[in-house]
C-alpha positions, -999 to 999 in steps of 0.1 A, spaced: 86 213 -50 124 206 -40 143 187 -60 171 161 -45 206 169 -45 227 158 -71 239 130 -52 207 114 -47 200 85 -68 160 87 -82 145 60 -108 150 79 -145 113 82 -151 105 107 -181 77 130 -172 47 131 -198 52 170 -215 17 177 -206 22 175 -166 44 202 -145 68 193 -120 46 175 -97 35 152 -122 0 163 -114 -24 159 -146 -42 187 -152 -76 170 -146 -89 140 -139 -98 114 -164 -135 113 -178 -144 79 -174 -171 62 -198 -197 41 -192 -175 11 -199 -151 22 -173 -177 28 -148 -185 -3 -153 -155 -20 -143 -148 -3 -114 -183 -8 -101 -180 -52 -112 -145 -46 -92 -165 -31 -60 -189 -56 -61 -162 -87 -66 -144 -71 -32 -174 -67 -12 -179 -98 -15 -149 -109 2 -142 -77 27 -171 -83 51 -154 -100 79 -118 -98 70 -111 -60 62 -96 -35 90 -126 -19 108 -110 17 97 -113 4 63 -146 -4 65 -155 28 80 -140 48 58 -160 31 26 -189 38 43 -176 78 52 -169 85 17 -195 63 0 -172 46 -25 -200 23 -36 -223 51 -52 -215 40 -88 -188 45 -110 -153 60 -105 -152 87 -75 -150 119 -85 -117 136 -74 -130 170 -64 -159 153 -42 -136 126 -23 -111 153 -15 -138 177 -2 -150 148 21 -114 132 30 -101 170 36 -129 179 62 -119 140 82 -81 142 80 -72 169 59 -62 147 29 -70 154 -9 -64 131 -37 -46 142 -75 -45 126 -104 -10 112 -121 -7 97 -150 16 69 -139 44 61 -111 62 86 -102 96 99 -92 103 87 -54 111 119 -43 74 134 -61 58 107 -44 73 116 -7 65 154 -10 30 145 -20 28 124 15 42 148 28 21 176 24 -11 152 27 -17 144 -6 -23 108 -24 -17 101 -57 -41 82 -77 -35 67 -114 -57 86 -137 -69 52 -158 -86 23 -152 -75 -13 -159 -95 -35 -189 -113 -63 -189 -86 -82 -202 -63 -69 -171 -96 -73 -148 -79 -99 -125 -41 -85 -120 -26 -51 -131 11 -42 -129 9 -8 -125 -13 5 -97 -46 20 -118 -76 40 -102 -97 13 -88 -60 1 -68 -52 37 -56 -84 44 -44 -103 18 -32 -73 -2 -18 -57 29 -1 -79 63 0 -107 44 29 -79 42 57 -71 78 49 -102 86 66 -87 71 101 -69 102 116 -39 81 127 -34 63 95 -36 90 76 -7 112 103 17 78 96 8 86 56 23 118 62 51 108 83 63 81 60 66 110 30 84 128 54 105 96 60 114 93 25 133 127 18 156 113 46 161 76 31 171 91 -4 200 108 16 210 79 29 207 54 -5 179 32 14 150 35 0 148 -1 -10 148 -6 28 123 22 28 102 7 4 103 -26 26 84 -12 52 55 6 29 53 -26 11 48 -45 44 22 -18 61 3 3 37 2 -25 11 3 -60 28 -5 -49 65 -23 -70 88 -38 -56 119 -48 -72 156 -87 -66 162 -111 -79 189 -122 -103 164 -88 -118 153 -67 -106 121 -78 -84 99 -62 -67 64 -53 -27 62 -29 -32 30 -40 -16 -1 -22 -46 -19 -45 -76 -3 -79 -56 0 -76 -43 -39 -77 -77 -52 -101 -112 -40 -76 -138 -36 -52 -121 -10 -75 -114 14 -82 -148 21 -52 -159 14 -34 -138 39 -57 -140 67 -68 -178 64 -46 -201 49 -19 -222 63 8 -213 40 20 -177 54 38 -168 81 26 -143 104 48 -122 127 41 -97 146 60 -58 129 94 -53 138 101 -21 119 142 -28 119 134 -63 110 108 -54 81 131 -33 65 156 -61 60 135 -78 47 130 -85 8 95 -93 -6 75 -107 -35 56 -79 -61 43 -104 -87 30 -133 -63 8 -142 -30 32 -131 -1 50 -156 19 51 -137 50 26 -106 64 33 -86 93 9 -77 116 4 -43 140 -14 -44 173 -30 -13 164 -29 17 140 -17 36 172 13 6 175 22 13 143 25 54 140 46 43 175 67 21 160 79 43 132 76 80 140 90 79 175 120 55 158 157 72 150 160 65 113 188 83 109 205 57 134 191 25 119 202 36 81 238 40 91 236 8 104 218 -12 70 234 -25 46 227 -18 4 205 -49 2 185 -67 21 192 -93 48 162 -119 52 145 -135 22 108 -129 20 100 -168 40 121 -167 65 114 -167 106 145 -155 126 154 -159 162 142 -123 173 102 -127 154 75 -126 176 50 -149 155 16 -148 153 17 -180 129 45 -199 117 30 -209 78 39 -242 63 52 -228 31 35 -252 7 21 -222 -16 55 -207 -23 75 -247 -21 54 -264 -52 61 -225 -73 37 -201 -65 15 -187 -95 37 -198 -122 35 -233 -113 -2 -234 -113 0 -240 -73 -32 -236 -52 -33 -210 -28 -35 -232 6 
């Protein structure tokens, strides 16, 4: 694996002594029957909700790769099945990890997945992405051959952005697709991002209440645009198709559009500028009376 040049910031993570250069644990957690357990009460709470409201390539893929069939997925078995769809595999890593290990993962078509699963006491919200996030949020659109070539395009991406000191711009746009993505079906809007179809409140939230905007992706816009990790999201942004967004991004000269960001970003996280196409202009009221903290209903 190539490490960046010295003049290439990376977040000072300290690799666990027990995992080589690719952060890569050297097997996969043995999960008990407790920790079956939650991930199969965390399948069911979802399933619940997804019916109606996830992507249709999400949806597919759950039924490809059978993430139902009790308990947490086996690594070896998913990557045997996702490798002969899209030639994908997913590894197990014991946390988050360097950007630049993250990208050549991508890159060479390979997910990371946290090797734990949250408690009960953490059953609701975790801060750090765990199993049950990593791989029922993100590994089911990995089954759609064009998702899964923008997966490996945006690794590819991020070796580039670390040359040019933007990955917070280039975190913008992951944050906005691959975790709080909406997408354009026949049958209105539906959710692709890891981030609202891992937990049971976004979901609706994003897709039916008043409070969010809605605008249509703008890849130069997105990625000067800030965003919220620890709350509901004010605004989602929302592809025509998977095909509209591999378009928008691979086919788009990033070298040209980082020399002309700046360090931080430009548009706060509720804003609707002159240049948005929306889809639906939200009325705010979730994030005006203080979002979670304040106890504020998610309307």
């Amino acid at each position: 694996m190539p490490d960046p040049s010295p003049d290439v910031f990376t977040a000072p993570l300290k690799r666990p002594a027990h995992v080589a250069a690719d952060w890569i644990e050297p097997a996969q957690h043995a999960y008990g029957a407790d920790e079956n357990a939650v991930w199969d009460d965390l399948f069911a709470r979802q399933m619940k909700v997804l019916p109606g409201r996830a992507a249709s390539a999400f949806m597919a893929g759950l039924d490809k790769l059978d993430l139902g069939r009790g308990g947490v997925p086996d690594f070896g078995r998913l990557s045997a099945e996702l490798g002969a769809l899209t030639g994908w595999s997913v590894v197990p890593v014991p946390m988050l990890i360097p950007d630049h290990v993250f990208f050549w993962h991508l890159a060479n078509r390979r997910f990371p997945a946290g090797n734990f699963i949250r408690s009960r006491e953490n059953f609701d919200y975790i801060e750090e992405p765990d199993v049950f996030h990593d791989v029922f949020g993100h590994v089911p659109m990995l089954t759609d051959p064009t998702f899964a070539d923008y997966m490996q395009a945006y690794g590819r991406a991020g070796w580039k952005a670390m040359r040019h000191n933007r990955l917070k711009a280039l975190g913008a746009l992951y944050w906005y697709t691959v975790e709080f993505g909406l997408v354009e079906e026949a049958g209105g809007l539906r959710a692709y991002g890891a981030g609202i179809l891992s937990g049971p409140s976004e979901v609706v939230f994003a897709l039916e209440a008043q409070s969010p905007n809605r605008i249509y992706l703008n890849v130069d816009r997105v990625m000067r645009t800030d965003y919220v990790i620890d709350d509901l999201q004010p605004t989602y942004f929302v592809i025509e198709s998977l095909a509209d967004l591999y378009h928008q991004t691979v086919e788009r000269d990033f070298d040209r559009l980082y020399r002309g960001l700046g360090p931080g970003f430009t548009y706060a996280n509720t804003a609707v500028i002159d240049i948005d196409n929306v889809h639906t202009r939200g009325t705010l009221e979730y994030h005006l009376r203080g979002g979670r903290a304040s106890g504020a209903r998610p309307v």
